[in-house]
N, C-alpha and C positions, 0 to 999 in steps of 0.2 A: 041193464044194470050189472056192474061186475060185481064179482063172485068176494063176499066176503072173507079177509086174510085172517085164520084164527090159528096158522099154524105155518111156521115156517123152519125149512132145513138148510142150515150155516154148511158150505165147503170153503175151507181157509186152507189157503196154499201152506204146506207143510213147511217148517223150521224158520219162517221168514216172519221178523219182529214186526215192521210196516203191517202186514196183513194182519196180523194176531191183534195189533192194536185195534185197528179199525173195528175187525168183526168183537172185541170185548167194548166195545163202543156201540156198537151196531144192536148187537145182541142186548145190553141195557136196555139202550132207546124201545127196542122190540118189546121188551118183556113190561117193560114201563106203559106201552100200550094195550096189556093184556095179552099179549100176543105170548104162543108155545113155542121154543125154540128148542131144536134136534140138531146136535151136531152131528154130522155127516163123516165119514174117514175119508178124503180126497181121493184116495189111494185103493181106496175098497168099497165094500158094501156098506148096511147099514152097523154102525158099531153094537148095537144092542138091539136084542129080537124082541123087546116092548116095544119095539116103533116101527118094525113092519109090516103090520097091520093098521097104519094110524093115516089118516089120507092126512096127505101134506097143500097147502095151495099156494106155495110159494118156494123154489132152493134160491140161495144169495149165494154165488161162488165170490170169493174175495182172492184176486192172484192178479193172475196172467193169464194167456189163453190159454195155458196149457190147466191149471186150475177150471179153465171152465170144459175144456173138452171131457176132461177126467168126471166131471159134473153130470156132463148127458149121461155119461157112460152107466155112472153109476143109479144116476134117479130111474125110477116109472118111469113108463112111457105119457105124455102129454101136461109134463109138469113145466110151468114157465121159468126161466130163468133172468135173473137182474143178474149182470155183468159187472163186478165192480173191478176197475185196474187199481190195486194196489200188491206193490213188490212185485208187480210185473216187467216190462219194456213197451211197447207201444199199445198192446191189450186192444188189438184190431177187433175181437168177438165185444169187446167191453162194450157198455151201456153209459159210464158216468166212471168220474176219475174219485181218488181219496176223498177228495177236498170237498166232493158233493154227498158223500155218502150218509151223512148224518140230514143235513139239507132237503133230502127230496125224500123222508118218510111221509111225512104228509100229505105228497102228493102221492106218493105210493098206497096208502093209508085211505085217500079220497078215490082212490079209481080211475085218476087221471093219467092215463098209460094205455099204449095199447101191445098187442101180438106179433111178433113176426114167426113166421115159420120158414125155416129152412130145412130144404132135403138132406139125406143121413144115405149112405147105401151099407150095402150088406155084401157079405162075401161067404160061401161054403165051399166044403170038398166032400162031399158024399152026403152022409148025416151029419158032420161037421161044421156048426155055422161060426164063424166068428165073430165078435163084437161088434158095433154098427160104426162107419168113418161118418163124421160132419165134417170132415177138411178133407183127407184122400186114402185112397190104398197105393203106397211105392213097393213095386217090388223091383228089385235090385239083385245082380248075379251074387252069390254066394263065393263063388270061387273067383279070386280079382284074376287069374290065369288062364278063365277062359270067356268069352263073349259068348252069351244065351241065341239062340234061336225064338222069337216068340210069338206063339200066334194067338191073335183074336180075335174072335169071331162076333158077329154084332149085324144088325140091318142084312140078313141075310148072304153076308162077306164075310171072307177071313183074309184080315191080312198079317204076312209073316214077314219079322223083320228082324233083323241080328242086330242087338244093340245090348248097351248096359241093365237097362228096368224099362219100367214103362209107370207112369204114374195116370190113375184115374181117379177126378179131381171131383166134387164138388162146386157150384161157384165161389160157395164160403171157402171152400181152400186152394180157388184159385190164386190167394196172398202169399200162399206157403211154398211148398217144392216145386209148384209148375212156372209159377214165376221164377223161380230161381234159375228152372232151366229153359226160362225162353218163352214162353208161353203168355195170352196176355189176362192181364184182372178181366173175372166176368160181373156184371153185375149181380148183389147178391141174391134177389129175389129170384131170377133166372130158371128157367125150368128146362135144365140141358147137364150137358156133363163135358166135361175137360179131359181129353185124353193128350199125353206129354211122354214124348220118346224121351230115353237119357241114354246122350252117347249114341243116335243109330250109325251106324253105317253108314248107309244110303239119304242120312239126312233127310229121313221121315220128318215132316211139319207135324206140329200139333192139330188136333180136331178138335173142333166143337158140334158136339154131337145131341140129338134127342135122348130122354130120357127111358133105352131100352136095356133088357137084360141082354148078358155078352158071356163069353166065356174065354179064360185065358192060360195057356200054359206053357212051359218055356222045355226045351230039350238039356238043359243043366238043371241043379237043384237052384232054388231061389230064395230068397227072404223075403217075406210079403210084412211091411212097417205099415202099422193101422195110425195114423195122427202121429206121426212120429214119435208115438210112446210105446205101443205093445210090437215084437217081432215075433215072428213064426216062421219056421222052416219050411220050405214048399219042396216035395220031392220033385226032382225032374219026371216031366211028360202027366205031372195031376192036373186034373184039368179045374180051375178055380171059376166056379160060376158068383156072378156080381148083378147086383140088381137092387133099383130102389128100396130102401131099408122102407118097414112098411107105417114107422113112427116118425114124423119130421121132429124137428128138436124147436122147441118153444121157446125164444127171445121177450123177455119185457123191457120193453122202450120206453121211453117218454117224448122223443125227440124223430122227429120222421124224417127221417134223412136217405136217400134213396139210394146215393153211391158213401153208403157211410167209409165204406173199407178203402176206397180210392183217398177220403179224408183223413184216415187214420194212417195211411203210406203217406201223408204229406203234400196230395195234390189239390 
């Protein structure tokens, strides 16, 4: 029997009228069913410390994907998320476009949905953790004048290679930068990882790899981009350890679709 909704947190992509509208629609419907509505800051935490203590059983991100990454980011750990695209572009994480957003409370409302869980990883430098990726970690040279040296270490190997960055991917963000540089769509349930040279030299191929801890670091300074929204400096020769984040990020579906992300690319 699923878990009774008596509580839900709105994230509405910032400044964009399409989104605002919906979620003031959305949020009606909601409340009209008795239902508690928390708005969320897309951007931050929770806006007001009466609601940190309040368990939530549902977040609606209303955007893009990048609206819904900013979403894990910011919920608990093991809180489901409905994917709605609007004022986004193709909304590859989405669940349901505009036009269904009012349409499918009731089925939201009856239970008629299920879970997906997608893996997240993590990244630290010392005591230092960084926030968790569900798409990737790119790092990229800092200085466009000179080519990194990089090594990483993984399955008991270290291989070193002079290139631009390196990106390590999730399947879910096998959509995003690893495709861009070559690399191919994984399916998203997949329980592996996507590593993507950018720029090597030696025309290192891409790997699809198990899901182990690795460690990485380059002999120039770097820029480690988490979902291509947060950057951080990486000094040259730190060494960045990576490893399944230990929360997957929780998808509400309605619709079971197995290569959804290959349908959302158009194929």
């Amino acid at each position: 029997m699923r878990k009774v909704i008596n509580r839900i947190a709105f994230f509405t992509k910032h400044n964009n009228l399409e989104s605002k509208e919906i979620s003031l629609l959305l949020k009606d419907k909601m409340m009209g069913e008795g239902i508690e509505v928390i708005d969320y800051v897309p951007h931050g935490n929770f806006p007001n410390e009466k609601y940190r203590n309040k368990e939530i059983d549902l977040a609606i991100s209303i955007g893009g994907d990048g609206t819904t990454l900013k979403t894990f980011r910011a919920l608990p750990p093991g809180i489901p998320v409905l994917s709605i695209n609007a004022g986004g572009t193709r909304g590859i994480l989405s669940e349901i476009s505009k036009g269904s957003a009012i349409s499918v409370v009731p089925t939201l409302l009856k239970g008629d949905y299920y879970l997906e869980n997608r893996i997240r990883l993590s990244a630290s430098i010392g005591d230092k953790t960084f926030c968790p990726a569900l798409n990737d970690f790119v790092f990229v040279r800092s200085d466009l004048t000179k080519t990194p040296s990089f090594c990483l270490s993984l399955l008991g190997s270290s291989i070193f290679q002079k290139m631009d960055g390196i990106i390590i991917s999730t399947p879910t963000g096998s959509t995003g930068h690893s495709l861009s540089n070559g690399s191919p769509v994984l399916q998203e349930t997949l329980e592996c990882l996507l590593v993507t040279p950018i720029a090597s030299v030696n025309r290192m191929p891409s790997l699809t790899i198990p899901i182990v801890d690795m460690n990485l670091y380059a002999n120039y300074d770097v820029k480690l981009i988490i979902d291509g929204q947060q950057i951080h400096e990486i000094p040259k020769n730190e060494k960045i350890s990576i490893s399944r984040y230990e929360h997957d990020a929780v998808f509400l579906r309605f619709n079971k679709n197995m290569l959804r992300q290959l349908a959302k690319l158009g194929y």
